[in-house]
C-alpha positions in Angstrom: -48.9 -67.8 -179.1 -50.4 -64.5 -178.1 -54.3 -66.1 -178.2 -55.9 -62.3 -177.2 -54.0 -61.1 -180.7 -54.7 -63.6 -183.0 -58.1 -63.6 -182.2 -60.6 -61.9 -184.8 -62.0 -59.2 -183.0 -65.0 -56.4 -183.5 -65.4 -53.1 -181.9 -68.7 -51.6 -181.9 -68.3 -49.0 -179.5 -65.4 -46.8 -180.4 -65.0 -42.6 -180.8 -63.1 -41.2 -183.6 -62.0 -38.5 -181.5 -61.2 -39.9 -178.3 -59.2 -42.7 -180.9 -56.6 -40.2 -182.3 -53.1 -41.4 -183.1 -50.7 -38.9 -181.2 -48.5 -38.4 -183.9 -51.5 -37.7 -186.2 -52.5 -34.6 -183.7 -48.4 -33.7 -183.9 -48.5 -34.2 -187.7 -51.7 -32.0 -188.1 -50.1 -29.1 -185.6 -47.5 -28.5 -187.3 -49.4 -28.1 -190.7 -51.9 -26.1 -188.8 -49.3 -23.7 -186.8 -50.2 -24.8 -183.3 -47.8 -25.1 -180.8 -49.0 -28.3 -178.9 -48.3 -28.0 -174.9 -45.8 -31.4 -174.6 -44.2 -33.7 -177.2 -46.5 -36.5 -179.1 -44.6 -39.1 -176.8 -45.9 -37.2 -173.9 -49.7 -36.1 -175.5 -51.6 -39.1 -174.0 -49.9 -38.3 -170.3 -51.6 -34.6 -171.2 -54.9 -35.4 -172.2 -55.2 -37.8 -169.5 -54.1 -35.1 -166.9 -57.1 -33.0 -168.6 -59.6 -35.8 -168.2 -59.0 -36.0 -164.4 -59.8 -32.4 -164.0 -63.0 -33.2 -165.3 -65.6 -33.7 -162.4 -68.7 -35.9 -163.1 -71.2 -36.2 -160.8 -73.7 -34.1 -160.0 -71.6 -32.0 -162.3 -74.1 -30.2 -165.1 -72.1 -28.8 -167.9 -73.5 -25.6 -170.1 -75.7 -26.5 -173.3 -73.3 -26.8 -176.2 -70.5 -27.8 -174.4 -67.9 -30.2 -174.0 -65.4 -32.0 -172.4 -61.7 -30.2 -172.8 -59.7 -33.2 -173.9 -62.5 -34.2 -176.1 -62.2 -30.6 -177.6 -58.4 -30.4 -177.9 -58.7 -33.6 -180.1 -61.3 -32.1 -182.2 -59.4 -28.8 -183.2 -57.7 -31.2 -185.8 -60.8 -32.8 -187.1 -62.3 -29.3 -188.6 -61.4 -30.3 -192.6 -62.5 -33.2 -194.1 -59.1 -34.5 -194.9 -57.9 -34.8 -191.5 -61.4 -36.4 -191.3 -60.8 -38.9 -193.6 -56.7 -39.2 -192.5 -58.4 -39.4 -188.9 -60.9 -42.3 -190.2 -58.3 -44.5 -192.5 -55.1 -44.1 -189.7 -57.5 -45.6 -186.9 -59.2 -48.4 -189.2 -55.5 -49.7 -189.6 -54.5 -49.2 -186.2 -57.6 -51.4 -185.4 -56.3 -53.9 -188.5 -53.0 -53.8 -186.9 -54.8 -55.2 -183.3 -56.6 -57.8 -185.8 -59.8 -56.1 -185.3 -62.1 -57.2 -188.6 -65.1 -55.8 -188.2 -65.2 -51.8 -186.6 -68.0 -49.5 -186.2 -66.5 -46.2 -185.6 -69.0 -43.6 -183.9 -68.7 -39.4 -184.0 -70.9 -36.3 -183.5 -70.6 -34.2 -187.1 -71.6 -31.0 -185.3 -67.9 -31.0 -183.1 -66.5 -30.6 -186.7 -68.4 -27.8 -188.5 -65.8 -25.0 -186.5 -64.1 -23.8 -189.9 -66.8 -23.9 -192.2 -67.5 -27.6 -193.1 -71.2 -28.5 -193.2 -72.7 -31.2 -191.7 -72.6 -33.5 -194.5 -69.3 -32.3 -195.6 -68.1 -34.2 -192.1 -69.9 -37.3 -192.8 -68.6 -37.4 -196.2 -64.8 -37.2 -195.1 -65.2 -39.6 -192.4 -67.1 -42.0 -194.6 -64.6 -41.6 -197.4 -62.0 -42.7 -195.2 -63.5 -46.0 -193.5 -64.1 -46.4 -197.6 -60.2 -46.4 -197.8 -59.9 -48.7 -195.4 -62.2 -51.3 -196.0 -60.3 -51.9 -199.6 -56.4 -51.0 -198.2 -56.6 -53.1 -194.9 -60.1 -55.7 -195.5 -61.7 -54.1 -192.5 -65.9 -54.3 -192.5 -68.2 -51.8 -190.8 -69.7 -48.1 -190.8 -69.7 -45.1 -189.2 -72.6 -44.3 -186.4 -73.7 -40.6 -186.2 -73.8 -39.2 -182.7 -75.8 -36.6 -181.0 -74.6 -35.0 -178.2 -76.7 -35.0 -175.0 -76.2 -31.5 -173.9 -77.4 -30.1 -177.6 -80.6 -30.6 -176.8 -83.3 -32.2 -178.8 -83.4 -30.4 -182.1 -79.6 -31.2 -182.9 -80.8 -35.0 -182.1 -83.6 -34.8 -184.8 -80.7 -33.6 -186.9 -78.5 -35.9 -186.7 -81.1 -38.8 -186.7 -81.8 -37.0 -190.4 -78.4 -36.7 -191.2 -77.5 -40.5 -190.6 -81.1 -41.8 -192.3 -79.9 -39.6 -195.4 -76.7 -41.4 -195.7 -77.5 -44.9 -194.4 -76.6 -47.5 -197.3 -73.6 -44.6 -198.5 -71.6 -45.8 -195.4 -73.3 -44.5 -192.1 -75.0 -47.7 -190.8 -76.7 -46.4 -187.2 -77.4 -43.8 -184.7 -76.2 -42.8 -181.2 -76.8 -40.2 -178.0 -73.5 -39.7 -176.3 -72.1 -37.2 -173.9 -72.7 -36.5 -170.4 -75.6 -38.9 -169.0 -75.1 -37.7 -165.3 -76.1 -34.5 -166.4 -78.6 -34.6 -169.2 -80.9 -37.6 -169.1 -82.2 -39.9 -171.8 -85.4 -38.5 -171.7 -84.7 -35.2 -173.0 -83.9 -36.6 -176.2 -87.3 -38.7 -176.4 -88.6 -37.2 -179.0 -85.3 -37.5 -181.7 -85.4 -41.1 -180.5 -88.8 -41.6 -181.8 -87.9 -39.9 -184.8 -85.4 -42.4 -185.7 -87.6 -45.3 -185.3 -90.5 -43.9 -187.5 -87.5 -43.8 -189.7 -85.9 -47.1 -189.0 -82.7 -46.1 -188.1 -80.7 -48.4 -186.9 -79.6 -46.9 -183.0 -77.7 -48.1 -179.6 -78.1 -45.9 -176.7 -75.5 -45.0 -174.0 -77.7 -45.8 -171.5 -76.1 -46.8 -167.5 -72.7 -45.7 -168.1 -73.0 -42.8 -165.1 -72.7 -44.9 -161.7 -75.7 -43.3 -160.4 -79.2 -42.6 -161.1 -79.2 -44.0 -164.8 -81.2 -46.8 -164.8 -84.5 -45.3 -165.9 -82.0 -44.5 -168.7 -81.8 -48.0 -169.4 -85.2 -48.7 -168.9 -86.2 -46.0 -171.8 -84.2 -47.2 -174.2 -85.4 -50.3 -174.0 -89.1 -48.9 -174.3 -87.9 -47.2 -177.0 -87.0 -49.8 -178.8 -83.0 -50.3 -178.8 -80.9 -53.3 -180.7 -78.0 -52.1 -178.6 -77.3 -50.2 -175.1 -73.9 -48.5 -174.9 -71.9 -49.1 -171.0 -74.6 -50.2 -169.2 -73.2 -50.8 -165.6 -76.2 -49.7 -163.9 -78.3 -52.4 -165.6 -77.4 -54.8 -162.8 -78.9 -52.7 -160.1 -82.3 -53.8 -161.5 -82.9 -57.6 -162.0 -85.9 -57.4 -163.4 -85.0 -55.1 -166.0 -81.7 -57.5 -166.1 -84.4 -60.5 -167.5 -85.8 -58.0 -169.8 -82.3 -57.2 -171.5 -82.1 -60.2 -171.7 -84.9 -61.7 -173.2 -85.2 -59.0 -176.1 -81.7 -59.8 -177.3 -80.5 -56.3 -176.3 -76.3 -56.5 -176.7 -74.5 -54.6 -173.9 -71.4 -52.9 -175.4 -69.5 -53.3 -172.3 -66.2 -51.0 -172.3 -63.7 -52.4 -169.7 -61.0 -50.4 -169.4 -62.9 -47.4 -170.0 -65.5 -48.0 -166.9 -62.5 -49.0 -164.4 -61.9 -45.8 -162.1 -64.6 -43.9 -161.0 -67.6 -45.8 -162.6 -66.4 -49.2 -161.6 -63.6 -50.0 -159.1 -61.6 -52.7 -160.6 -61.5 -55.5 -163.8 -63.0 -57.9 -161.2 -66.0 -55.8 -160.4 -67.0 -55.0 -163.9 -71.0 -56.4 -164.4 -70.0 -58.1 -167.4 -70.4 -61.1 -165.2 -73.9 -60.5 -163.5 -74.9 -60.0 -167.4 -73.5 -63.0 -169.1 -74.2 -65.2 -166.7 -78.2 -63.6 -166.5 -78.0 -64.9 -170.0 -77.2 -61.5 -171.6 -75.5 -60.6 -174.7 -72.4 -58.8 -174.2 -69.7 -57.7 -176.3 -66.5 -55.4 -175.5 -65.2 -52.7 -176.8 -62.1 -49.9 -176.4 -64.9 -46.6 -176.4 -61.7 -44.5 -177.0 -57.9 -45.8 -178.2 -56.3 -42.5 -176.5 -58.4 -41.1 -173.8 -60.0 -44.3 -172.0 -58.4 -45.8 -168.9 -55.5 -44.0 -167.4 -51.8 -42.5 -169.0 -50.4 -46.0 -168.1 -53.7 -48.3 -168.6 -54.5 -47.7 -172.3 -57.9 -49.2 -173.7 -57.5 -50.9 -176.7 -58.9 -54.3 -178.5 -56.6 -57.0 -177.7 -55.8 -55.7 -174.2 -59.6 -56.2 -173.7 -59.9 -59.6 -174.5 -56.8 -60.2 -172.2 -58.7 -58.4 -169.4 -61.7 -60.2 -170.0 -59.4 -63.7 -169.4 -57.2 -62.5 -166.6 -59.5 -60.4 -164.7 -62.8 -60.9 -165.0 -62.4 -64.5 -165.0 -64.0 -65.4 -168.3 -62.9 -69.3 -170.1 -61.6 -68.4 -173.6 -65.0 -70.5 -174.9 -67.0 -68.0 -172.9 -64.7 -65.4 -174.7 -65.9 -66.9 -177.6 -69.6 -66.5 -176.9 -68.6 -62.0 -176.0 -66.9 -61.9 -179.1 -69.7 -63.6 -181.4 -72.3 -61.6 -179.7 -69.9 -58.8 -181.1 -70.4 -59.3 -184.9 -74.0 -60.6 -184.5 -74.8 -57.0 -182.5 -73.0 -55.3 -185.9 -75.5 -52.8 -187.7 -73.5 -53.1 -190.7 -75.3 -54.9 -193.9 -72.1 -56.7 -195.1 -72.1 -58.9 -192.3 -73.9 -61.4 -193.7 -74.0 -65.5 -193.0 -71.3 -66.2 -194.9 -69.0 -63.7 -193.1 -70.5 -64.6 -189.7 -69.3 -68.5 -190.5 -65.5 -67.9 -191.9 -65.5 -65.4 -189.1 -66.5 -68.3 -186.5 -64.0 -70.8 -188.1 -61.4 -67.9 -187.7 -61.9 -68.4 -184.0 -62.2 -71.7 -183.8 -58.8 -72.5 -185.3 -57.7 -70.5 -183.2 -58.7 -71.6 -179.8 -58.8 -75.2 -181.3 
């Protein structure tokens, strides 16, 4: 009995195109006439190699940019049926990992190269997680991103775009990209603009090592259901009992923090939250580029990490992956779900 598999899981933090299947990109170069630089068995050992060029720290990046292995995904996500191809092929990949509830998050701007508008984008993606909910009984939405380093009139943008399509399958809001460059406060104003709105919106908020707290702590002012990483929050107990006591869920990403924002499994805050009484849940971020070549993130590995390493009892697993479908923005979770979803676990952790 594999108990990390056959648990029903949710992922509520999860790129679409840091998620790509390799032999989706090979499938798409060859009907696109690009030469890809290695085989698809060797694509994940490439982009990874990419990812470690990437320095971080004290590391500003240009306005409009972004990161290369992010981009060389993207170049097959410009029409809106690798889109929706993109959207359906991870929603059963996640089915496959018995993953029944997924949130899948994306910026539409990154996919307007070739001519596609804005809501052209949305409208692939959110065709295909339409697919997939009725092919592979997977519940859920699609979160609009804005990027950090756009600046704060692509935020109000996309805060417009995903108000204009909530209830039509985009159920929430996010502000992603590179925090130890561009700060949350930049972005203040779009933030505002999709609570005047009321957007549904998480944050990443503490997932730079350093000097991201105040991140944290605006976000929370500003009103967020859900903060995205995170790690930084334990630097600051009193903003800790805060969290805490507003019901703010931490999507904690494991795998994806373990290297350079956190040094090992072990050392992960997940801990220091849950045990400060904090709701956290945990999530892949990104199916191919998180971890490392040979330490893929991806659902069930998670909850295994969350066991073995970090120490957590599988009822304490329980609580993380409850907090998980309660955090969901989506309106089809509902009580009823919620309780055949607990029984699921139940019988099998019974």
């Amino acid at each position: 009995m594999d108990i990390a598999f056959d648990l029903p899981k949710s992922e509520l933090h999860l790129h679409l195109d840091g998620s790509l299947d390799p032999d989706f990109i090979a499938s798409r170069a060859v009907d696109r006439g690009v030469q890809l630089p290695v085989e698809a068995s060797k694509l994940r050992e490439y982009l990874h190699v990419l990812k470690s060029k990437r320095s971080h720290i004290g590391d500003s990046v240009s306005t409009n940019s972004n990161w290369s292995n992010f981009d060389f995904c993207n170049q097959f996500l410009q029409t809106k049926e690798e889109l929706k191809q993109a959207t359906r092929s991870l929603c059963k990949k996640l089915r496959d990992d018995n993953v029944v509830l997924a949130e899948i998050r994306f910026c539409p701007a990154l996919h307007t190269l070739e001519g596609l508008s804005v809501n052209d984008v949305v409208e692939g993606v959110v065709s295909g997680f339409q697919d997939a909910e009725k092919s592979y009984d997977i519940k859920g939405g699609i979160i609009i991103c804005a990027l950090r380093s756009y600046g704060v009139s692509h935020t109000c943008e996309m805060v417009e775009l995903a108000a204009s399509w909530i209830g039509k399958g985009v159920i929430g809001f996010d502000i992603a990209g590179d925090e130890g460059a561009f700060p949350l406060n930049i972005h203040e104003d779009g933030i505002k603009k999709a609570v005047d709105v009321d957007l549904p919106f998480t944050l990443h908020a503490g997932e730079w090592p350093e000097n991201t707290v105040r991140n944290i702590e605006l976000a929370v002012d500003l009103g967020t259901r859900r903060l995205g990483h995170g790690i930084t929050l334990c630097k600051d107990n009193a903003l800790m009992e805060r969290v805490a006591s507003l019901g703010i869920t931490v999507e904690c990403c494991l795998t994806s923090n373990v290297g350079w924002k956190v040094p090992s499994y072990k050392d992960h805050p997940i801990r220091k939250m849950f045990d400060a009484g904090i709701k956290v849940c945990i999530n892949s971020d990104n199916l191919l580029l998180s971890g490392t070549n040979d330490r893929e993130a991806y659902t069930s590995g998670e909850v295994r990490h969350l066991f073995n390493d970090v120490g957590f009892s599988w009822d304490q697993v329980r609580t993380v992956l409850m907090n998980g479908v309660f955090a969901s923005f989506s309106p089809e979770i509902d009580k009823q779900w919620l309780l055949d979803y607990e029984a699921k676990i139940e019988k099998v952790l019974m």
